[in-house]
N, CA, C and O atoms as a CHARMM CRD file, in Angstrom:
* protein
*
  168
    1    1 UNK  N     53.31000   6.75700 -13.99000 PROA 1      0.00000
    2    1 UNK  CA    51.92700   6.29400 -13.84000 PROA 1      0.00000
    3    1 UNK  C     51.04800   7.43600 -13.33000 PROA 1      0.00000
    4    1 UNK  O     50.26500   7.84600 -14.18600 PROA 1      0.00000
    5    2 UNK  N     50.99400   7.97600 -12.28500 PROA 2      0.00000
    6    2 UNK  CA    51.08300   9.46800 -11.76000 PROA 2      0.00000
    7    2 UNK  C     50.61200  10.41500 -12.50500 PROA 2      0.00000
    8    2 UNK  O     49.52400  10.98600 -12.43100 PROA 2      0.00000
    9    3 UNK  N     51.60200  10.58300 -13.33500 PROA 3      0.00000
   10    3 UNK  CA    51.57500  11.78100 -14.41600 PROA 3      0.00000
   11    3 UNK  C     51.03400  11.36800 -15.64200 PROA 3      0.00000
   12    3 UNK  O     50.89700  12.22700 -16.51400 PROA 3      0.00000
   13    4 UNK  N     50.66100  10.07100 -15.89500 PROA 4      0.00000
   14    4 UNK  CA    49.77200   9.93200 -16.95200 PROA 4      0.00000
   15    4 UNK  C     48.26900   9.73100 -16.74800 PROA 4      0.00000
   16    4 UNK  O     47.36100   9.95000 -17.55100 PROA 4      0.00000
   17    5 UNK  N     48.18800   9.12200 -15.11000 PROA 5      0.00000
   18    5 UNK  CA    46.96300   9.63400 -14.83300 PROA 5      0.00000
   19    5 UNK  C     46.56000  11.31500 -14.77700 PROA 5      0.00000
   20    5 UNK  O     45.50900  11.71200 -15.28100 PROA 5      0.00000
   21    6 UNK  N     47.23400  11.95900 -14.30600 PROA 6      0.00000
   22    6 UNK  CA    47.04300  13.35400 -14.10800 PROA 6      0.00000
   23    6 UNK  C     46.54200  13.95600 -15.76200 PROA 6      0.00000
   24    6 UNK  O     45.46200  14.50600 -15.97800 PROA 6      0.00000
   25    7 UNK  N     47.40300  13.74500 -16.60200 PROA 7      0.00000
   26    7 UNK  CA    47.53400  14.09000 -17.84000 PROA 7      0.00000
   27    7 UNK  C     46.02000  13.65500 -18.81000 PROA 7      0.00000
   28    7 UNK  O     45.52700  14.29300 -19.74000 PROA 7      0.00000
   29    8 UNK  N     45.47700  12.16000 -18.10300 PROA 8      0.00000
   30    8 UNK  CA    44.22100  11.52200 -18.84400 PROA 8      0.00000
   31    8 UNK  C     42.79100  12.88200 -18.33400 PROA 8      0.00000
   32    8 UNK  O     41.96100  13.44300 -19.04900 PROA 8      0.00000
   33    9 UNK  N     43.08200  13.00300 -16.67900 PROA 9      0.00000
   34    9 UNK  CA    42.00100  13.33400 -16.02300 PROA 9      0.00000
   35    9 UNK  C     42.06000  14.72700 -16.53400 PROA 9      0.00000
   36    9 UNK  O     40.91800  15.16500 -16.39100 PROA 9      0.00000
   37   10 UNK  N     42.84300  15.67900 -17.07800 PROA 10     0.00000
   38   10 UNK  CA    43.21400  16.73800 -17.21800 PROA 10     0.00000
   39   10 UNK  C     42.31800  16.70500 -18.86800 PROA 10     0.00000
   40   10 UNK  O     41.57700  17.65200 -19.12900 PROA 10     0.00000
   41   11 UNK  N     42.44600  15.80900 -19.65500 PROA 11     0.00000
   42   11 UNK  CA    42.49100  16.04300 -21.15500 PROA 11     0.00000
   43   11 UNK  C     40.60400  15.70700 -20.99200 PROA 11     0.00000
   44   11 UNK  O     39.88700  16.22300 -21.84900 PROA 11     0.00000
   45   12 UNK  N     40.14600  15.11500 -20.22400 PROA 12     0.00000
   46   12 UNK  CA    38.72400  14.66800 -19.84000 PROA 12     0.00000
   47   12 UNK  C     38.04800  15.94200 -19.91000 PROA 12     0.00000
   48   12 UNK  O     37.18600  16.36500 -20.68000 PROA 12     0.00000
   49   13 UNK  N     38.92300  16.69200 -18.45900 PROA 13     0.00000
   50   13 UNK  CA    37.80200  18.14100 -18.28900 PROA 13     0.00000
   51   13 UNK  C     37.93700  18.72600 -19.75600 PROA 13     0.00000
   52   13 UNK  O     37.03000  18.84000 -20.58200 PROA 13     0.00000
   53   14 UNK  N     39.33900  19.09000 -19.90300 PROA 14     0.00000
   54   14 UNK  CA    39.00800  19.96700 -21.74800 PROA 14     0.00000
   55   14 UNK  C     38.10600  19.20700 -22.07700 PROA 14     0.00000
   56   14 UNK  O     37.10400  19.84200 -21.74400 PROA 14     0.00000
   57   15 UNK  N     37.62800  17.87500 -22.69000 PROA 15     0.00000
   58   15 UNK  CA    36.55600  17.19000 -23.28500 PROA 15     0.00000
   59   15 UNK  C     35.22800  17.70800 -22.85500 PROA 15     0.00000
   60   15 UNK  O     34.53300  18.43900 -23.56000 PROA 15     0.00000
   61   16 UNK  N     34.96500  17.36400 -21.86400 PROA 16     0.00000
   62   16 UNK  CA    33.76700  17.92500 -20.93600 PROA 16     0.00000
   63   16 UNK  C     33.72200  19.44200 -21.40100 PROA 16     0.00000
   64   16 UNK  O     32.73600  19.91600 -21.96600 PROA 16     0.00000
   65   17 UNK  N     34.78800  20.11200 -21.13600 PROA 17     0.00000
   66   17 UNK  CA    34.29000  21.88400 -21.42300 PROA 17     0.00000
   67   17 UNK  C     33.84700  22.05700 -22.93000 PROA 17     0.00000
   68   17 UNK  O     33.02100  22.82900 -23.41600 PROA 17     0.00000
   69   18 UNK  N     34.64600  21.10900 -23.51600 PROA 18     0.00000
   70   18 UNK  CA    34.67000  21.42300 -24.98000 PROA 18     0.00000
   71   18 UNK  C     32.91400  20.96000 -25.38700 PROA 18     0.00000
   72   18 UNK  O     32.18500  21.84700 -25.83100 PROA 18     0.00000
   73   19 UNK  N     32.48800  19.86200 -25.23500 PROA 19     0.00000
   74   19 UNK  CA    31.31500  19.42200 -25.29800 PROA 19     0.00000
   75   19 UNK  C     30.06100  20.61400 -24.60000 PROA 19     0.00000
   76   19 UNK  O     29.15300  21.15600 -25.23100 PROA 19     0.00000
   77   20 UNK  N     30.38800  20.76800 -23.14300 PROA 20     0.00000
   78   20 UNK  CA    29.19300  21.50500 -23.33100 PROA 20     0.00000
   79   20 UNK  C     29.39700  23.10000 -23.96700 PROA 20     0.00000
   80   20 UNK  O     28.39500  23.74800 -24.26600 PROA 20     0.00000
   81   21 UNK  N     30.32500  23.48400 -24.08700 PROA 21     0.00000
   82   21 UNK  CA    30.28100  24.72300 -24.56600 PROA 21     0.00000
   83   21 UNK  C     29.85100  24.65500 -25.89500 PROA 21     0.00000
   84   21 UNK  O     29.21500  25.62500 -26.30800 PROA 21     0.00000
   85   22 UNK  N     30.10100  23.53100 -26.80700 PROA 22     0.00000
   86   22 UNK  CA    29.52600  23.10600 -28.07700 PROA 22     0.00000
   87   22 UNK  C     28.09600  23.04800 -27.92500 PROA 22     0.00000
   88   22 UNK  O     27.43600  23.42300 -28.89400 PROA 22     0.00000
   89   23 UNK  N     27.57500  22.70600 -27.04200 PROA 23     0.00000
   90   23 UNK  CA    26.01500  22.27800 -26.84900 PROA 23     0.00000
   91   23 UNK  C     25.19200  23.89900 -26.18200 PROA 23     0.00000
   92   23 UNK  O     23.99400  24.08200 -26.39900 PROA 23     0.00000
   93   24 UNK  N     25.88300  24.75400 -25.53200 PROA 24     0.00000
   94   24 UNK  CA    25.47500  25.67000 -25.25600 PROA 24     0.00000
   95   24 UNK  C     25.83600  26.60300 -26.28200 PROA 24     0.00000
   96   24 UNK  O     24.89700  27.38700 -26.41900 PROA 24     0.00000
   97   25 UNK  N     26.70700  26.84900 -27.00400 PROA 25     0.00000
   98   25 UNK  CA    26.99500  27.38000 -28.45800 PROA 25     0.00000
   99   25 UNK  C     25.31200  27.20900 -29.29900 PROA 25     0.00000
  100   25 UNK  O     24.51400  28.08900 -29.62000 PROA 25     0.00000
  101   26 UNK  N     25.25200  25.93400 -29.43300 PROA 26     0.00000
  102   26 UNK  CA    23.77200  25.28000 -29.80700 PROA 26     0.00000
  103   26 UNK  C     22.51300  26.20900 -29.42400 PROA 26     0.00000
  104   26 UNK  O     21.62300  26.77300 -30.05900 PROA 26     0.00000
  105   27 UNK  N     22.88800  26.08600 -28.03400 PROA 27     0.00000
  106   27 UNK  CA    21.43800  26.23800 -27.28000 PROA 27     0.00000
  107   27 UNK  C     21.14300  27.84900 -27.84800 PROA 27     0.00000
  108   27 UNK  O     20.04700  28.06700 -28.36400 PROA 27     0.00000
  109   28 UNK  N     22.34700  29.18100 -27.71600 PROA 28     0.00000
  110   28 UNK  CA    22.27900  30.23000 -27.73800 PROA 28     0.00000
  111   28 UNK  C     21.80200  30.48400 -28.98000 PROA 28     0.00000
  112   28 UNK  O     20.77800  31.13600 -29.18400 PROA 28     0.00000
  113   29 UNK  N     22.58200  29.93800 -29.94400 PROA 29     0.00000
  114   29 UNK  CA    21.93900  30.12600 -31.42100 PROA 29     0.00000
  115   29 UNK  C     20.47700  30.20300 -31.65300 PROA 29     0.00000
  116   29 UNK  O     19.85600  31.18800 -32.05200 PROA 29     0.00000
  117   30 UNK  N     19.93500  28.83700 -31.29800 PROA 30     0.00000
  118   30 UNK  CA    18.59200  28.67100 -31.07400 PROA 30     0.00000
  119   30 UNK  C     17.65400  29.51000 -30.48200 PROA 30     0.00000
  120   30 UNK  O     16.53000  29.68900 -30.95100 PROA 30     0.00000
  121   31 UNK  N     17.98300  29.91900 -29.68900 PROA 31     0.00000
  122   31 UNK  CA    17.27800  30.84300 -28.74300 PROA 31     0.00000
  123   31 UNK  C     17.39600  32.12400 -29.13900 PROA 31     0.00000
  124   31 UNK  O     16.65600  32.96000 -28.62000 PROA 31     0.00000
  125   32 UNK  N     18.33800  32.50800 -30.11900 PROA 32     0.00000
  126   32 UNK  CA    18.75900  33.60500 -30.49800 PROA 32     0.00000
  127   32 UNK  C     17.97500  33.95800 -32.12200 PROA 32     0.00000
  128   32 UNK  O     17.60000  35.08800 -32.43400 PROA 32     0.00000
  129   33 UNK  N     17.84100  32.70300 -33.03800 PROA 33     0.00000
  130   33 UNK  CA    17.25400  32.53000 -33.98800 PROA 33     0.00000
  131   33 UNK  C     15.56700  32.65000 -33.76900 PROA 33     0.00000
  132   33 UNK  O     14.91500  33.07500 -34.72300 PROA 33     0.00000
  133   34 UNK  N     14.87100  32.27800 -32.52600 PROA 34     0.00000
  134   34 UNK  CA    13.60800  32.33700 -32.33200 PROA 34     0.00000
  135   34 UNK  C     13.56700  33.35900 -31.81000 PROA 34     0.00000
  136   34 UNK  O     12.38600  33.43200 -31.47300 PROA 34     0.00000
  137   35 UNK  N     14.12000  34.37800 -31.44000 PROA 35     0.00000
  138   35 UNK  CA    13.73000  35.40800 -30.71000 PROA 35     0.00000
  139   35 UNK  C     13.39700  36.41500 -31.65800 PROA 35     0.00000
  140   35 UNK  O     12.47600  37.22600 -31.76600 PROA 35     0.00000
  141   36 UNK  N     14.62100  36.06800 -32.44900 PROA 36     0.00000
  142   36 UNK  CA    14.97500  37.59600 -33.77600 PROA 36     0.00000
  143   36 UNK  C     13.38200  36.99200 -34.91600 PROA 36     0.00000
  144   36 UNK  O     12.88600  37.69100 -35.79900 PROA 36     0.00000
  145   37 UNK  N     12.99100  35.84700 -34.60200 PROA 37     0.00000
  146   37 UNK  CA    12.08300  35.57200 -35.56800 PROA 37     0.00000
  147   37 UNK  C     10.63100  36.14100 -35.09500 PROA 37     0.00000
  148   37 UNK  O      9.69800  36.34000 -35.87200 PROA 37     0.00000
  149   38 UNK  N     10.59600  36.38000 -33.62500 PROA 38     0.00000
  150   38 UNK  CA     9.49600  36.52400 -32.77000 PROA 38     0.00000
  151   38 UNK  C      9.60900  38.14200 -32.95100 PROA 38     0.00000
  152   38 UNK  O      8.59900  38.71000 -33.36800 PROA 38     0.00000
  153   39 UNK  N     11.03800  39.10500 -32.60000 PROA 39     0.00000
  154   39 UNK  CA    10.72900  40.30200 -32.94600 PROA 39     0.00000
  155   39 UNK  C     10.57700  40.54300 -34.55900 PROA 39     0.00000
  156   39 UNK  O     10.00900  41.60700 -34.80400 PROA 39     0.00000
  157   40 UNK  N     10.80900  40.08400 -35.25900 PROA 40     0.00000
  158   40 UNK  CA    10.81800  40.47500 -36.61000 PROA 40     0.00000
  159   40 UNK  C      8.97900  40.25200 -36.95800 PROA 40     0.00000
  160   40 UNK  O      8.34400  40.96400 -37.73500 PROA 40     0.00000
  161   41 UNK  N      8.39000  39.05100 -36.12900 PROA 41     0.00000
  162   41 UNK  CA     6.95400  39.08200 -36.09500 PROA 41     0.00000
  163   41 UNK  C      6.48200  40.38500 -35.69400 PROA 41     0.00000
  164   41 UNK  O      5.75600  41.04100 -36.44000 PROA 41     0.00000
  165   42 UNK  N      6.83000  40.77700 -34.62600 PROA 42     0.00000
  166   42 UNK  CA     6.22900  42.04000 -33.85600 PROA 42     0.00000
  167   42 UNK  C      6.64200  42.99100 -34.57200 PROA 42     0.00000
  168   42 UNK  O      6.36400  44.15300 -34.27500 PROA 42     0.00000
C-alpha cells in the first residue's frame, strides 16, 4: 500500500514536470518567434 502510494505520488511530479515544461517549451517558442519577427522588422 506504501509503495504504491509512493510510486502514484512519484509518477504525479513526472506529470507536473512534464506539463509545465511542455507549456514553457510553448511559452519560449513564442517569445522567440516574436522577437526574431521584431528584429527582422528592425
Amino acid at each position: 500500500m506504501d509503495q504504491q502510494e509512493r510510486k502514484r505520488k512519484r509518477a504525479l511530479i513526472v506529470f507536473q514536470i512534464f506539463i509545465y515544461g511542455y507549456l514553457l517549451t510553448m511559452f519560449g517558442i513564442q517569445l522567440y518567434m516574436s522577437f526574431a519577427r521584431g528584429w527582422w522588422e528592425l
